[in-house]
VEXMAR-734530 format. One record per residue: residue in one letter; x, y negated, z negated of N, C-alpha, C in turn. Coordinates in pm, whole numbers, padded with zeros to 5 digits, always signed. Example, Ala and Ser with C-alpha at 12.3 -4.5 7.8 and 13.67 -1.06 7.14 Angstrom:
A+01319+00569-00780+01230+00450-00780+01320+00330-00780S+01285+00225-00708+01367+00106-00714+01290-00003-00787
END
This chain:
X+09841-11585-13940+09977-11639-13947+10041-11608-14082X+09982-11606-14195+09996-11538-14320+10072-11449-14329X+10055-11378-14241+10096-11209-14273+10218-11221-14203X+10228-11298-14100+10357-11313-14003+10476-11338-14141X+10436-11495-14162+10518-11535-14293+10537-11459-14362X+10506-11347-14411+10508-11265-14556+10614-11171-14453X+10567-11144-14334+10706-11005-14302+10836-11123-14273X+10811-11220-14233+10912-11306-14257+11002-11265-14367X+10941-11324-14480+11027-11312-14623+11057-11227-14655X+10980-11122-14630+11026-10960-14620+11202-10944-14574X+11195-10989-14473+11297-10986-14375+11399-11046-14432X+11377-11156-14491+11467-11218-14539+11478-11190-14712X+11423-11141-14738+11492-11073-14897+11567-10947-14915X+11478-10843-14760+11623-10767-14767+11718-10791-14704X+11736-10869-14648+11904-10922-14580+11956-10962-14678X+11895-11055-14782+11951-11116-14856+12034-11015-14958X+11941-10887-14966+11943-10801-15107+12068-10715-15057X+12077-10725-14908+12192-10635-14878+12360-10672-14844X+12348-10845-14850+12469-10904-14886+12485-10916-14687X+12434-10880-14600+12446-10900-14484+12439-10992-14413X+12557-11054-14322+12568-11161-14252+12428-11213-14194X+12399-11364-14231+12328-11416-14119+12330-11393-14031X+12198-11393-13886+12217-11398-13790+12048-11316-13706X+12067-11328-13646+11917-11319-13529+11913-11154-13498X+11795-11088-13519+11751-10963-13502+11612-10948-13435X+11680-10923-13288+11556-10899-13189+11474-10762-13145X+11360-10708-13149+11333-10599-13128+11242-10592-12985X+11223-10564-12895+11196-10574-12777+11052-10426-12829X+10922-10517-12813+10803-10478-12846+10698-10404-12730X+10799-10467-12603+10713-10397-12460+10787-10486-12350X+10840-10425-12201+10907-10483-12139+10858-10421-11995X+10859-10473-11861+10852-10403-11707+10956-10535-11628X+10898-10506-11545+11013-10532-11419+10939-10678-11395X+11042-10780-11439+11013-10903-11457+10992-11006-11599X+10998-10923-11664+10919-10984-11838+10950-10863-11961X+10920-10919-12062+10948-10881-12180+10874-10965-12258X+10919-10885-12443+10851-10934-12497+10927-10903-12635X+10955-10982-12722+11057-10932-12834+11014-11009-12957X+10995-10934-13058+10970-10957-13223+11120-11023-13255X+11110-11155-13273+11255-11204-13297+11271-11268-13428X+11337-11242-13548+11336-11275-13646+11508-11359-13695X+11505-11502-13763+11630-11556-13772+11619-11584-13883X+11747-11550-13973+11771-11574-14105+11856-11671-14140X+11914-11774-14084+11993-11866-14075+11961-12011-14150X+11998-12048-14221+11969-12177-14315+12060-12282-14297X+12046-12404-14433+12108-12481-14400+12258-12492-14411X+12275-12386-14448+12439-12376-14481+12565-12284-14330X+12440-12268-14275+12520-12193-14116+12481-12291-14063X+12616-12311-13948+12655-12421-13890+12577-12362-13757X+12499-12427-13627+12462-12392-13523+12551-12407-13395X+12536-12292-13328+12651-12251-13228+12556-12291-13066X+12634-12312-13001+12560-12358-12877+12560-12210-12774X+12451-12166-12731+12372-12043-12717+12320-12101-12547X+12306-11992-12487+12231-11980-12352+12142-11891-12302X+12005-11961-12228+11905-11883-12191+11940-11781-12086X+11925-11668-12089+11984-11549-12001+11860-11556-11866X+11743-11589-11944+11606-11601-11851+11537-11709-11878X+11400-11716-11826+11319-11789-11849+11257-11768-11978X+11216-11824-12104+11202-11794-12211+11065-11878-12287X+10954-11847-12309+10853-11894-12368+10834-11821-12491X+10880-11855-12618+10903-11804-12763+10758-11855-12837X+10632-11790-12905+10560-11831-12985+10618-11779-13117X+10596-11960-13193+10649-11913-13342+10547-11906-13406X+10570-11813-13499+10471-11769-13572+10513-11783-13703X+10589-11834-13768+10666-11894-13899+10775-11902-13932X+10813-12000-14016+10948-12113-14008+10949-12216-13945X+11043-12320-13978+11069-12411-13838+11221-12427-13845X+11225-12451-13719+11390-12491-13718+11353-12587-13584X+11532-12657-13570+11557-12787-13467+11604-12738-13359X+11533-12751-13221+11619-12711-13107+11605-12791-13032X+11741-12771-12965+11782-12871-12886+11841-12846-12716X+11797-12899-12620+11812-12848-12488+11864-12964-12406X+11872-12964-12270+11884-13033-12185+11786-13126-12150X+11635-13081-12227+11506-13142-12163+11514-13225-12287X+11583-13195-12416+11486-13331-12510+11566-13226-12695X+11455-13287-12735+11508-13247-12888+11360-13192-12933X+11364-13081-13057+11160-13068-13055+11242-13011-13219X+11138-13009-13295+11101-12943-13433+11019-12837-13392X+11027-12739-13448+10991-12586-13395+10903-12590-13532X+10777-12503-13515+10698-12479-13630+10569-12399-13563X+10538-12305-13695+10424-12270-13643+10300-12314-13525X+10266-12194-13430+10169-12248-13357+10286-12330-13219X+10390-12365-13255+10392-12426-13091+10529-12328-12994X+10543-12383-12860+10574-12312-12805+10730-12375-12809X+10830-12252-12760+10995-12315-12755+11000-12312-12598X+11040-12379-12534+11075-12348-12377+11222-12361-12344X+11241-12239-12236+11369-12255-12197+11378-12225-12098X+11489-12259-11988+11504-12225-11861+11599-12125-11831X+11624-12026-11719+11676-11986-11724+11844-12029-11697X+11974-12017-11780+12093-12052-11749+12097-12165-11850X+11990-12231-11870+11992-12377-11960+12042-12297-12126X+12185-12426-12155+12218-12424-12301+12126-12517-12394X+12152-12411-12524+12053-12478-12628+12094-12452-12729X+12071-12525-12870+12149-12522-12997+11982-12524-13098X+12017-12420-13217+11890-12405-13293+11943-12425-13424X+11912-12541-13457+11920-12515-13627+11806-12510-13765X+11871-12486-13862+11775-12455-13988+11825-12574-14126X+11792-12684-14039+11898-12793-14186+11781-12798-14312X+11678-12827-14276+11558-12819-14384+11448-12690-14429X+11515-12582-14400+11473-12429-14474+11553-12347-14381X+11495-12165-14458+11568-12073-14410+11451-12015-14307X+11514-11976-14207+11462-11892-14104+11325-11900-14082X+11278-11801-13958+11207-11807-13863+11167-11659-13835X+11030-11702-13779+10994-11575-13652+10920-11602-13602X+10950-11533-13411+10883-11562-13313+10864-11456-13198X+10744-11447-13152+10728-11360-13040+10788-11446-12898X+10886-11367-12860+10960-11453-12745+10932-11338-12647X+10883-11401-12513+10853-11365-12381+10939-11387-12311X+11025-11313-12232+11095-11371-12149+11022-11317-11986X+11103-11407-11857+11088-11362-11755+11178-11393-11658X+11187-11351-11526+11302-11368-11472+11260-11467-11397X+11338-11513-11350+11304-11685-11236+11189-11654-11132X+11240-11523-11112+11160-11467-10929+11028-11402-11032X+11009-11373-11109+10858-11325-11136+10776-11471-11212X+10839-11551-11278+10757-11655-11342+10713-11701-11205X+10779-11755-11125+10788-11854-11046+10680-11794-10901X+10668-11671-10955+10545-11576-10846+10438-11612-10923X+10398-11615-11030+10305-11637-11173+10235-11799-11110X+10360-11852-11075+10332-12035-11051+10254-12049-10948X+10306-11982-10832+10287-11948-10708+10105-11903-10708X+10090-11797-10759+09926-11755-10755+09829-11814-10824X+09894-11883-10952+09786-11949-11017+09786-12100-10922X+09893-12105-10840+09809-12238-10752+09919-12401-10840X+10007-12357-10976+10104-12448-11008+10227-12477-10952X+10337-12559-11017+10420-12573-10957+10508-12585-11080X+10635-12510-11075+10761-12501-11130+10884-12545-11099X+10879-12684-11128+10989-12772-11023+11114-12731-11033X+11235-12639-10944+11352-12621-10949+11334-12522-11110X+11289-12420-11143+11327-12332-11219+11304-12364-11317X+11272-12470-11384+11305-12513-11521+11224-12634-11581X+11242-12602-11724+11091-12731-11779+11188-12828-11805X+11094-12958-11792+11119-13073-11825+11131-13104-11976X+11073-13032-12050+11022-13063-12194+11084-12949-12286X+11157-12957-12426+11220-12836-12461+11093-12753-12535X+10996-12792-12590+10821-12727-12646+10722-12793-12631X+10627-12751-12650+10486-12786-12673+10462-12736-12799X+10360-12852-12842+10325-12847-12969+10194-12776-13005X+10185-12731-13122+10079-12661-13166+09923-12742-13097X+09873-12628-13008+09746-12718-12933+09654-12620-12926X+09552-12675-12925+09400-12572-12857+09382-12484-12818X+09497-12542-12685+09448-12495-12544+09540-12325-12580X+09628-12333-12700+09693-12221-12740+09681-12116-12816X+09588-12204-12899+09561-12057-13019+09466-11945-13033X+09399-11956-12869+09352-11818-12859+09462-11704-12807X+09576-11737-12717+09637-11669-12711+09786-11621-12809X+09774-11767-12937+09858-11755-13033+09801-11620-13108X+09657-11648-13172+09611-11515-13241+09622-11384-13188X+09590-11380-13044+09587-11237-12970+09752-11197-12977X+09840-11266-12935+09925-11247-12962+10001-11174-13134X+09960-11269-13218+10001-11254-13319+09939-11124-13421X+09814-11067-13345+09721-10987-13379+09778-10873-13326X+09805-10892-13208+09881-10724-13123+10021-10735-13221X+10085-10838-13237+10199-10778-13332+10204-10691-13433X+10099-10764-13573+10037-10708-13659+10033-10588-13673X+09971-10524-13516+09877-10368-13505+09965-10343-13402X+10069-10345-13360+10187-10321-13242+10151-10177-13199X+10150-10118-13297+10152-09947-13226+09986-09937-13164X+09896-10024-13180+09749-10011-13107+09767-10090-12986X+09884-10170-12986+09841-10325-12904+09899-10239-12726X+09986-10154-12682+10010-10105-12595+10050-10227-12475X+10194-10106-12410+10255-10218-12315+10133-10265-12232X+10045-10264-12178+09935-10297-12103+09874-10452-12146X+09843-10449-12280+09794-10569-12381+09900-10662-12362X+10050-10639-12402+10154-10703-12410+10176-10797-12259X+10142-10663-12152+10201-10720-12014+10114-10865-11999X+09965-10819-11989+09829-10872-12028+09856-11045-12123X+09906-11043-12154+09957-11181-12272+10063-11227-12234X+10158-11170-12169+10294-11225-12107+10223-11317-11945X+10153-11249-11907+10111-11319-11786+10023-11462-11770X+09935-11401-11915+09864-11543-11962+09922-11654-12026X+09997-11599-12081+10085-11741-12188+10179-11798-12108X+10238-11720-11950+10328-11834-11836+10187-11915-11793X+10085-11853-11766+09980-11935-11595+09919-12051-11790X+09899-12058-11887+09858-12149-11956+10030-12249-12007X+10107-12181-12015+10237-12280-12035+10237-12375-11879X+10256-12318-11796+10232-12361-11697+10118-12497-11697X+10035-12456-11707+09915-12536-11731+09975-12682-11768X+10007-12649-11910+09991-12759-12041+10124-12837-11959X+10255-12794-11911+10368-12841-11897+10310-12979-11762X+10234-12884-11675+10220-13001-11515+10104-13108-11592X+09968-13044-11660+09888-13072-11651+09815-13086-11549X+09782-12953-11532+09710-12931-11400+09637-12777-11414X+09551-12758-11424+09478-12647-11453+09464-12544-11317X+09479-12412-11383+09541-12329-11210+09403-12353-11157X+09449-12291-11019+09352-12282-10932+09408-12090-10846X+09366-12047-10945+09385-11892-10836+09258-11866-10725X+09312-11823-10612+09188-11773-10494+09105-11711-10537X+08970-11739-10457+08844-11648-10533+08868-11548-10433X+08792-11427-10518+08819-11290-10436+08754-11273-10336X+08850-11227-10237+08772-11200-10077+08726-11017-10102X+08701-11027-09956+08663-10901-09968+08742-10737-09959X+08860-10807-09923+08979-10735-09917+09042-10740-10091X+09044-10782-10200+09051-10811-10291+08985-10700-10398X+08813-10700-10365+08746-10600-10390+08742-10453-10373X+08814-10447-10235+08886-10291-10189+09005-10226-10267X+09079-10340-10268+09229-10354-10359+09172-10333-10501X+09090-10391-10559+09029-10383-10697+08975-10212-10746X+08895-10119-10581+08864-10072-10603+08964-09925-10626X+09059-09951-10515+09166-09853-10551+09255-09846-10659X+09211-09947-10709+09282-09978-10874+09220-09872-10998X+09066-09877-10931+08986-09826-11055+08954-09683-11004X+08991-09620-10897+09016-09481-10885+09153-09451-10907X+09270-09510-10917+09369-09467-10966+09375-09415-11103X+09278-09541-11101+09277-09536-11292+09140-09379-11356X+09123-09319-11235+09021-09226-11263+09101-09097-11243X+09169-09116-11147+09266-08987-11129+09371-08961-11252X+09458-09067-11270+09555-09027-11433+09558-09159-11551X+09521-09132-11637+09507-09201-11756+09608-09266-11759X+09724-09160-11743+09894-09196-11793+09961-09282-11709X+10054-09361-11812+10120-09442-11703+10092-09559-11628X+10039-09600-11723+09899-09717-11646+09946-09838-11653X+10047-09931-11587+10049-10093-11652+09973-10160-11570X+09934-10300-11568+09896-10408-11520+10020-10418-11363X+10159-10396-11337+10262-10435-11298+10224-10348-11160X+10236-10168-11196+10245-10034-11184+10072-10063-11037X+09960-10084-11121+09873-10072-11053+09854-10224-10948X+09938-10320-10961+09944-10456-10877+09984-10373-10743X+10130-10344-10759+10195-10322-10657+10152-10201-10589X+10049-10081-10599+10004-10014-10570+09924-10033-10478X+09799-10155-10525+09735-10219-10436+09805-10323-10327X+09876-10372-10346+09996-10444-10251+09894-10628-10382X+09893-10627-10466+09865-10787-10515+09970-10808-10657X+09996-10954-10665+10104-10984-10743+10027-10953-10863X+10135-10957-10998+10041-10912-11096+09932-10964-11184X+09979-11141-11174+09896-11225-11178+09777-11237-11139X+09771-11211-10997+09635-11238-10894+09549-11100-10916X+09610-10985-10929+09558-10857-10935+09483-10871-11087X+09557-10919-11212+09461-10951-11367+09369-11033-11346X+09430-11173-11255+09269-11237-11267+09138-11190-11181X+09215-11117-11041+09083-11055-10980+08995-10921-11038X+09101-10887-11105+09033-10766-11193+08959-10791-11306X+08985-10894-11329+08866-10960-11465+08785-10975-11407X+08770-11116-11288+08662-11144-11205+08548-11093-11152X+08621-10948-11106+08532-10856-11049+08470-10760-11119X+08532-10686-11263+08479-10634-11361+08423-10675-11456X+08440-10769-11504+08429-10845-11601+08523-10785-11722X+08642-10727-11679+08707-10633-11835+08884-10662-11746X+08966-10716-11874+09107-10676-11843+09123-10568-11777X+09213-10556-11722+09269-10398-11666+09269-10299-11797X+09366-10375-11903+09395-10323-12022+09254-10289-12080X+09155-10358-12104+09021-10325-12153+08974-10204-12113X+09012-10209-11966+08909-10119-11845+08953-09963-11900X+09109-09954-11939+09207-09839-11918+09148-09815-12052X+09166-09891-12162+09155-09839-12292+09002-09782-12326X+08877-09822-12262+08752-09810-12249+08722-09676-12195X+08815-09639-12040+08819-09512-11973+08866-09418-12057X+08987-09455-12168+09091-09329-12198+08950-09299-12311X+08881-09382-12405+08801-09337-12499+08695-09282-12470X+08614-09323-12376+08527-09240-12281+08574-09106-12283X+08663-09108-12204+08699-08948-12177+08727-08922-12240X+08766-08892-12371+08823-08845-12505+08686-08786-12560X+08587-08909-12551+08438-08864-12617+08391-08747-12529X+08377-08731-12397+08313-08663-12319+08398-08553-12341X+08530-08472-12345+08596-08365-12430+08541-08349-12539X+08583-08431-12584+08579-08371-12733+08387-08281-12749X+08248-08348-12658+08166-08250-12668+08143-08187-12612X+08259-08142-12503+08243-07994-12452+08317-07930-12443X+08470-07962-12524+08543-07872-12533+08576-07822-12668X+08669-07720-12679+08715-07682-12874+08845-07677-12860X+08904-07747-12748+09063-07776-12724+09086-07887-12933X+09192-07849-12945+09252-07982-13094+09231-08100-13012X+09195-08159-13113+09168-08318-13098+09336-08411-13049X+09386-08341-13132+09541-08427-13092+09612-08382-12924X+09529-08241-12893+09547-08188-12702+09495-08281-12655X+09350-08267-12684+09264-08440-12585+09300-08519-12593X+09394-08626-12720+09420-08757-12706+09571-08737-12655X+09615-08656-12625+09738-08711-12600+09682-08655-12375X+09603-08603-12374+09604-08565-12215+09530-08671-12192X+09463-08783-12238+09366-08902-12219+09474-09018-12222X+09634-08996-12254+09680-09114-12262+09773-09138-12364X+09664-09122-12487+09730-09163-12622+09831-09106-12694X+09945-09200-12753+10062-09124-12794+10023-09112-12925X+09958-09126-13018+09981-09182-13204+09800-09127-13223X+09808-09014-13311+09691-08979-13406+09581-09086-13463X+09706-09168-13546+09631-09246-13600+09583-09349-13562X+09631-09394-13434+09591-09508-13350+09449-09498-13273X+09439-09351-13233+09363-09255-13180+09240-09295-13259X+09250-09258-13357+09131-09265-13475+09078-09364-13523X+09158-09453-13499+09125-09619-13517+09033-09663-13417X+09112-09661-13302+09010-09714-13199+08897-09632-13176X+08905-09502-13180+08776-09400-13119+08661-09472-13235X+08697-09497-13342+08602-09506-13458+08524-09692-13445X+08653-09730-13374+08570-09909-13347+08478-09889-13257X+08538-09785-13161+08481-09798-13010+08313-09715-13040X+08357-09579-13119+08230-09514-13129+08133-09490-13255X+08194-09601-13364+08121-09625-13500+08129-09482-13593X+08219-09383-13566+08271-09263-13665+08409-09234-13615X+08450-09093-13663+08614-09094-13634+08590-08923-13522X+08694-08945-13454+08634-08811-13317+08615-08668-13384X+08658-08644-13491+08591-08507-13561+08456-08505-13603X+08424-08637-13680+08231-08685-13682+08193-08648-13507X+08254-08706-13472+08211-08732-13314+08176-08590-13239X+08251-08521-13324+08240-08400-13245+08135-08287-13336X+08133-08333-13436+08055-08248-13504+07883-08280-13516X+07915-08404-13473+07794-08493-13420+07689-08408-13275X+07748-08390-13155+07744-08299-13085+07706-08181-13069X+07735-08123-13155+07781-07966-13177+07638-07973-13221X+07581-08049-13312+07485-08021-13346+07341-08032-13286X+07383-08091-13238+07251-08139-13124+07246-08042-12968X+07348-07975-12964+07357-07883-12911+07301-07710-12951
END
């Protein structure tokens, strides 16, 4: 959370340094058909007056530093590290900063018809569209997916829309959770489930590219929810795990039998970024893929 705060102030010393109006700067970090996900940073203090604002979607914001006051239809909450902002979709809300300057938060959004499919498979219930409560407070049951979250920000260009989709799905079926108090109940996998699972993981053998959590649901005909948790279930690995595990695999298995450039193989395995490339090949295979390959060569 440290590091969040520090690009915080970052943020806010060069706004400051550049004489530029207050005001909210959102960057949209990974998005599909239903959800999003946006690096949202607010520089607003106690001297800007707060304007009354509306949720376009369904909106589950993790803050990750600052606090400010928001205020909804469901209640009044103090915003601060670690807890969650909730909003409904269409519902007005007013945010202020009377006791410091600004904020930042990873805000998720989703549309009514995909959360409310999310509700639907994990077995909850989303009464009429919208929460009762304007946050939840910094809890337990959150900060494994606060860190993962806040960790893929950090390393954004490693974290891939897949991870992102992957965390957008978990942080509705656990908001969900905490809001009913009622812990899901998704179907255990039949055997039709396992077929569906399996055409997932030959898709995923035929092209690297192009791979979301969303992309391979609807392929198999399962929502995207039910398709992540049956695909954990049955593999024991995220989809995202499974894909990122396959693309490095096959990267290793090139790289010792071919003399194609290293940057041909990672980008036909998937990967857009060199250096991202080199990061993970080196967690995944304890050197960097030129060791890797020269490793090989020799034993050959």
């Amino acid at each position: 959370m440290a590091k969040i705060a520090t690009g915080l102030r970052n943020a806010l010393g060069l706004r400051a340094a550049s004489g530029a109006a207050t005001g909210l700067s959102a960057r949209i970090l990974a998005e599909g058909r239903g959800w999003s996900v946006s690096d949202v940073i607010c520089d607003a203090g106690p001297a800007d007056r707060p304007f009354e604002e509306q949720h376009s979607e369904i909106r589950v914001a993790l803050i990750g530093a600052g606090t400010f006051q928001y205020h909804t239809s469901a209640g009044r909450a103090l915003m601060s590290p670690g807890s969650l902002m909730l909003g409904s979709a269409g519902q007005f809300f007013e945010c202020a900063h009377d006791h410091g300057t600004g904020d930042r938060c990873l805000a998720f959004g989703y549309s009514p018809e995909y959360f409310e499919g999310i509700a639907s498979d994990a077995g909850l219930r989303f009464p009429k569209a919208a929460f009762q409560v304007p946050s939840l407070p910094p809890l337990r049951k959150l900060s494994p997916i606060l860190a993962r979250a806040c960790a893929a920000l950090l390393s954004q260009s490693v974290a891939g829309s897949t991870r992102w989709e992957e965390l957008s799905l978990e942080l509705a079926v656990r908001t969900l959770e905490l809001v009913s108090g009622r812990p899901p109940s998704p179907k255990e996998p039949s055997s039709t489930d396992m077929a569906r699972i399996t055409m997932a993981i030959k898709a995923v053998e035929r092209d690297l590219s192009g791979l979301s959590v969303g992309s391979l649901a609807a392929n198999v005909g399962l929502s995207p929810y039910h398709f992540l948790r049956t695909f954990e279930r049955l593999t024991g690995v995220t989809p995202h795990q499974y894909i990122l595990r396959t693309r490095l695999t096959e990267a290793a298995v090139r790289l010792s039998i071919e003399r194609g450039k290293v940057i041909d193989i990672l980008l036909d395995c998937g990967f857009a970024d060199v250096s991202n490339f080199n990061r993970m090949f080196r967690s995944e295979f304890g050197v960097s893929p030129r060791a890797y390959r020269a490793e090989r060569a020799c034993r050959t």
